[in-house]
C-alpha positions, -999 to +999 in steps of 0.1 A: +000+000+000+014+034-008+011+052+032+012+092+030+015+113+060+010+152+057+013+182+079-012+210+070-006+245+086-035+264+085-040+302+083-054+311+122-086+326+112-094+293+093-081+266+117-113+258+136-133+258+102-111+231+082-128+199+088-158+217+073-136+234+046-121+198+035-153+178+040-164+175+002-125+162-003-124+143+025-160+122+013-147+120-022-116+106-010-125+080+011-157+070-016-122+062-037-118+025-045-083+023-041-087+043-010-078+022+027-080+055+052-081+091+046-078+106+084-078+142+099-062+151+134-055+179+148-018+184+163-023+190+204+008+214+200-004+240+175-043+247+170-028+259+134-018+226+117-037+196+109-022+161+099-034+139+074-030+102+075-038+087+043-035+050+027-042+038-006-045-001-022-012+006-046+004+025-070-026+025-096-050+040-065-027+065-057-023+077-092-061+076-095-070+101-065-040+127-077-056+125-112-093+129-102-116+155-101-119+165-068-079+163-056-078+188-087-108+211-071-094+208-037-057+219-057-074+250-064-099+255-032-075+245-004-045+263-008-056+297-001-070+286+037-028+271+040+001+291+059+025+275+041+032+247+017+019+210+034+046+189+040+047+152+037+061+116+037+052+092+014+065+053+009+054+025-002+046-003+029+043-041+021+008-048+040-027-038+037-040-025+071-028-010+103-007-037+129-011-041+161+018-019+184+032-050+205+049-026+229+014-014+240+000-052+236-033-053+255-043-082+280-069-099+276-098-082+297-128-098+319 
């Protein structure tokens, strides 16, 4: 699966309104096929920046949602709500889903 992780600054007078200003990308996204996850969170740190986890099935998913209609709307509709220029990690994982963190391995409860 091709695993993308991106940190979105926000302009301060639009930070509390970007989960509304990305939902139409965000539905479209995640309606995708190809498309495993498509997650917003908001960093704990600074109320300004916004990180997006995102997964897709492979190569051919990933070049599907850069090429379709609404990653090119939200090209045009999301930038001007940005500080700056979103920055991001991107690789290519051999698996299909999240794993479980064995460090933080559960018990068995009741």
């Amino acid at each position: 699966m091709i695993f993308i992780t991106a940190k979105f600054r926000i302009l301060p007078e639009h930070a509390d309104r970007w989960p509304e200003i990305t939902r139409e990308f965000t539905e479209a996204t995640r309606a995708e096929p190809g498309c495993l996850w498509f997650d917003w969170s908001r960093s704990l740190d600074d109320p300004n920046e916004y990180v997006l986890v995102e997964a897709f099935r492979d190569d051919a998913a990933g070049a599907a949602h850069v090429q379709s209609a609404h990653f090119k709307q939200a090209q045009q509709t999301l930038p001007p709500h940005l500080a700056e220029t979103p920055r991001i990690v991107n690789t290519t994982v051999a698996q299909d889903d999240w794993s479980e963190l064995g460090e933080m391995a559960v018990p068995p409860r009741g």
